[in-house]
C-alpha positions in Angstrom: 54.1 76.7 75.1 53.6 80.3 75.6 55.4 83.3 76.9 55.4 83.3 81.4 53.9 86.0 82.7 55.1 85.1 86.7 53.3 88.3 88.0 50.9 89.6 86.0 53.0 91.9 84.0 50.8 91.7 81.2 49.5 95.2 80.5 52.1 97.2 82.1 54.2 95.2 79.3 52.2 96.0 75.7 52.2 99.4 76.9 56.0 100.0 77.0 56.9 97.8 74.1 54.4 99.7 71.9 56.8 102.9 72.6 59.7 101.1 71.8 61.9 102.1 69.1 63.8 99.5 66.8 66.8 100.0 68.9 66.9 101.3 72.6 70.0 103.8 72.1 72.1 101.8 74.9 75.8 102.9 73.0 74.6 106.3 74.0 75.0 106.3 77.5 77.1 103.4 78.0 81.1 103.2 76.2 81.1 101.7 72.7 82.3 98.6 73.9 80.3 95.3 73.2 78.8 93.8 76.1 80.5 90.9 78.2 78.0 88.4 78.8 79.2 85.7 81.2 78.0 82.3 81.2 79.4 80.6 84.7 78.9 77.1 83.4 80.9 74.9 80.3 79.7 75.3 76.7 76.7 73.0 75.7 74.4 73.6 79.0 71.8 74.8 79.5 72.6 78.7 80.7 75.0 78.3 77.8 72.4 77.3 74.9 69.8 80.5 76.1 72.4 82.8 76.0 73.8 82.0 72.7 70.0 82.2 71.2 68.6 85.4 73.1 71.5 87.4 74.3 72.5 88.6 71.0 69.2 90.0 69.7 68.9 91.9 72.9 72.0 93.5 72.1 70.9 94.6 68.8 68.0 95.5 69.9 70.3 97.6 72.2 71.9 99.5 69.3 75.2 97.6 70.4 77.1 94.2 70.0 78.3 91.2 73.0 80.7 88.9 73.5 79.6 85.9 75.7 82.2 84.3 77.7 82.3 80.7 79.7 83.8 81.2 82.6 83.1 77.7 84.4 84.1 76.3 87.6 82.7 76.1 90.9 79.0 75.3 90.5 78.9 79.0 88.8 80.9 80.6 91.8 83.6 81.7 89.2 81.5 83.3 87.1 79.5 84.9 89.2 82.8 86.0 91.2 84.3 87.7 88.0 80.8 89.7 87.4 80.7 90.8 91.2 84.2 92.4 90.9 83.4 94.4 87.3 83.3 97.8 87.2 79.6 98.3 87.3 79.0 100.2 83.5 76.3 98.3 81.9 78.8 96.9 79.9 79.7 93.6 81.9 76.2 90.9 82.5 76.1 87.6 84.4 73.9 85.0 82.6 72.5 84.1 86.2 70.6 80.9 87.5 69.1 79.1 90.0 72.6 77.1 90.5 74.7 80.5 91.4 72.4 82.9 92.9 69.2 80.8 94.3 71.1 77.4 95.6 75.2 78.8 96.2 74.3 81.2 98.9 72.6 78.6 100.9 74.9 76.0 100.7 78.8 77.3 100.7 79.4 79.0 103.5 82.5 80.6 102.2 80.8 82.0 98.8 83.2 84.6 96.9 80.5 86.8 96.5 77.3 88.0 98.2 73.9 87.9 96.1 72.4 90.6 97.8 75.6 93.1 98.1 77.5 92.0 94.9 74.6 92.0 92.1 71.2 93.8 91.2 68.6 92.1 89.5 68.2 93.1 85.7 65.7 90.9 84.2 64.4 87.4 84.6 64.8 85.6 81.1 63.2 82.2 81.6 62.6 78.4 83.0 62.4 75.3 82.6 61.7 71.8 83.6 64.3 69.7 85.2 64.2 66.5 83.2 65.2 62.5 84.9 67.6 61.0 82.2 69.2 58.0 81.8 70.9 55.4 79.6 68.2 53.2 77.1 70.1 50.2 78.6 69.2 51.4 82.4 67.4 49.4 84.6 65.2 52.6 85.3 62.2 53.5 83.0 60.4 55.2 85.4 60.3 57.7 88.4 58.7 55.1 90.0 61.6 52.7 89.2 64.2 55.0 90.5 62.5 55.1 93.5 61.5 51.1 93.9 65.2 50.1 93.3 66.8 52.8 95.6 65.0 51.8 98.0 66.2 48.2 97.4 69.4 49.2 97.2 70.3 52.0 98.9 73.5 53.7 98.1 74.2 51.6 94.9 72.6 53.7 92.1 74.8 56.4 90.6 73.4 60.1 89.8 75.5 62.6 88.2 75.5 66.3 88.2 77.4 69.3 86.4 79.2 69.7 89.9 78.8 69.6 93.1 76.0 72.0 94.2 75.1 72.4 91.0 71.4 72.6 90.3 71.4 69.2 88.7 73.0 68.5 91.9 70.2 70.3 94.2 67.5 68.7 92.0 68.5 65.2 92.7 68.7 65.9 96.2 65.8 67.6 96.6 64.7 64.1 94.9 65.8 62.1 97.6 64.5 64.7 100.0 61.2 64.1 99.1 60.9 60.0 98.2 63.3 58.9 101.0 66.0 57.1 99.2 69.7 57.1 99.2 71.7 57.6 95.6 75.4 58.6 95.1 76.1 61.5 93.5 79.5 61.8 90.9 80.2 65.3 90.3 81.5 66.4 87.0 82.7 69.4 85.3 79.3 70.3 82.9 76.5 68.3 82.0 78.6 67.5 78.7 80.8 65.7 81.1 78.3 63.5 82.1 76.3 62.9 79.4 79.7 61.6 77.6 80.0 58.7 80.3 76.5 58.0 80.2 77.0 57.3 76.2 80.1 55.7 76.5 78.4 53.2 79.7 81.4 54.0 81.7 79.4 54.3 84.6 75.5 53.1 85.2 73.8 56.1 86.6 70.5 58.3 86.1 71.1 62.6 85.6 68.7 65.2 86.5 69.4 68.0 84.0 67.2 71.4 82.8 65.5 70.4 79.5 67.6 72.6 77.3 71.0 70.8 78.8 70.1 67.3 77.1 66.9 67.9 74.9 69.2 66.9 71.7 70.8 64.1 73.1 67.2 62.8 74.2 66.2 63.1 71.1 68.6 61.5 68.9 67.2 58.5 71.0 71.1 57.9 72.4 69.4 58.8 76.2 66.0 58.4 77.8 64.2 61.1 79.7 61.6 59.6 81.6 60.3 61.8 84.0 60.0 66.0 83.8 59.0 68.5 86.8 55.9 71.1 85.8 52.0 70.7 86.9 51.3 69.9 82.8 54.2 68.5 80.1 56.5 70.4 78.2 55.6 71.3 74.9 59.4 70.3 73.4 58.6 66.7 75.4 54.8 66.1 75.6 55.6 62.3 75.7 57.2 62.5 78.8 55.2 62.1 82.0 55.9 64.6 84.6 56.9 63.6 88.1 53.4 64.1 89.6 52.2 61.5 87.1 55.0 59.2 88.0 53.9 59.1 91.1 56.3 61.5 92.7 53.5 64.7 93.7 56.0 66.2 96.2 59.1 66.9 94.0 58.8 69.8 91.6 62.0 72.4 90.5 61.8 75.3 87.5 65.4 75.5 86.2 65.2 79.5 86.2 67.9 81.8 84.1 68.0 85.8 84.8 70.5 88.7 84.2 72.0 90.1 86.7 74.3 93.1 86.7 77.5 94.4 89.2 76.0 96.3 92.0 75.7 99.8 91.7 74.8 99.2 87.9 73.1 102.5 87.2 68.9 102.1 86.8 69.1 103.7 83.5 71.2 101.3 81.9 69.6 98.5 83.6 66.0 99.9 82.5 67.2 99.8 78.7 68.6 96.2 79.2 65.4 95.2 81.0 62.8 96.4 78.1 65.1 95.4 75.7 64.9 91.9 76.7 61.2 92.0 77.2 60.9 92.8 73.4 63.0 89.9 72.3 61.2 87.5 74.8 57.9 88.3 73.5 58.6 88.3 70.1 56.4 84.9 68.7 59.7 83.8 67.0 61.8 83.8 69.9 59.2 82.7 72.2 58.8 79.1 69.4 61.9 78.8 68.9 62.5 78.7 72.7 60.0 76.1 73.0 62.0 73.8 71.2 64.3 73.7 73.6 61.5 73.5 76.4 62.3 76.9 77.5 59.7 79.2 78.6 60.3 83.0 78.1 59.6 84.7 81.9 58.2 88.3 81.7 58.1 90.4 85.1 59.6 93.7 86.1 62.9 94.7 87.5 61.6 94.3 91.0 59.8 91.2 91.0 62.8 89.2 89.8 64.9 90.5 92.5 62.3 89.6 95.4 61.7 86.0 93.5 65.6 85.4 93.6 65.4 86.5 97.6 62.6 84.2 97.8 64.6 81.5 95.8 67.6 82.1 98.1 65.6 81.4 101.1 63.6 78.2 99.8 67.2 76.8 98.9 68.7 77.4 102.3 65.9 75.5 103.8 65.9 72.4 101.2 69.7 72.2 101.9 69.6 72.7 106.0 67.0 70.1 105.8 69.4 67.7 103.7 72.2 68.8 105.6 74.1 69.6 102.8 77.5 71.7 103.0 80.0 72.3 100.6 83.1 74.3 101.2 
């Protein structure tokens, strides 16, 4: 699994990284303080896990330090809340995702914050699959059986999420969109949360979750994936059939991660945060040991990301007017 190059950002991108210095002199024009990176979900998930591994060398690589913070609650809202009201110094970054930025606008129609007045796009940082779990002991082994015995039982098969309106959330509705079935959803507080009952069998339900979110619980053999999204199999799970060879061509989701700054940011320090994190992400250490976790580093420019994430924003709207979905 190599590096994602969404739009041909190829070139443009060896040229500036062959100027680059070993650091990027951010302390210079921003305070001394380290930078805050917020993660708007619980410990252990998947936003969580990325930041933990990348966000770090991109500070060095900034000539500076970060803290990274969990602010969790809210299917991100929290999170994203707290970085929309910080003062807007470089010095404060939202670990962003599909979950708060693409799907929240969309579907709560009293959102604390607004995407496009309360944030500007830094840099995309990467995607992955959305993986089917469930239990070895489950009934389901397949897409296709998830499907057969909804349909044979509508209602009666449990899915959990990391919250309501949470990606995982979105993904398994999206899911039902598209094969016609009926499942109950039992929202949680994380994917930790969920992954917990599904060990302990207190409840017999499936979860859609990104790869990095359960890829070591899958493999310890404790749960089952059984199905993945993509047009070709993860490299981190190449046993696992995607959704299209399940039998399922129609339902396809990239878990996506970004940074995202305060509005009114200044382009300067966003620049030196954007090529810094270009460096890391393209660095064949990074970009492996990514792929463990099924991650796959995104490379683009500044602008790009922020007309994908209006794009994103507008495909989620749909998918939940359609499902006529709203949370409050």
């Amino acid at each position: 699994m190599g590096t994602r190059f969404i739009f041909g950002y190829v070139a443009a991108l060896a040229t500036v990284l062959a100027t680059l210095s070993p650091t990027i002199s951010y302390a210079q024009s921003a305070s001394d303080r380290p930078i805050n990176v917020i993660i708007p979900f619980a410990p252990g998930g998947g936003t969580d896990v990325l930041a933990r591994r990348i966000m770090p060398k991109i500070a060095e690589k900034l000539g500076t330090t970060t803290t990274i913070e969990n602010k969790p609650g809210a299917s991100g809202s929290i999170g994203a809340q707290f970085v929309a009201r910080a003062a807007p110094d470089g010095k404060t970054l939202l670990v962003g995702s599909v979950s708060e930025i693409g799907i929240n606008p969309g579907l709560y129609p009293k959102l604390p914050y607004n995407v496009d007045r309360d944030f500007v796009a830094v840099t995309a940082l990467a995607a992955a699959p959305m993986v089917l779990v469930a239990h070895p002991s489950s009934a389901v082994k397949t897409a296709g059986d998830l499907v057969r015995l909804a349909k044979a039982n509508p209602g009666k098969i449990n899915f959990g999420s990391a919250g309501a309106g949470s990606g995982a959330h979105m993904a398994a509705e999206l899911f039902i969109f598209e094969t016609k079935i009926k499942l109950t959803h039992v929202p949680y507080k994380g994917t930790g949360a969920v992954t917990a009952d599904m060990l302990g069998q207190q409840r017999d339900m499936v979860l859609f979750a990104p790869l990095p979110a359960v890829a070591g619980i899958v493999r310890s053999g404790q749960l089952v994936a059984i199905a993945q999204t993509g047009k070709t199999r993860s490299s981190a799970m190449p046993e696992v059939p995607t959704f299209i060879e399940a039998g399922v061509p129609g339902f396809d989701m990239d878990y996506w991660y970004g940074l995202v700054a305060p509005a009114k940011t200044p382009a300067d320090l966003r620049n030196k945060i954007h090529l810094a994190a270009l460096d890391i992400l393209s660095q064949p250490e990074v970009i492996a040991d990514l792929a463990k976790l099924g991650l796959v580093p995104t490379i683009t420019t500044e602008k790009d990301f922020a007309d994908f994430i209006k794009a994103d924003m507008a495909k989620w709207a749909r998918v939940v007017k359609a499902a006529d979905l709203k949370l409050d």
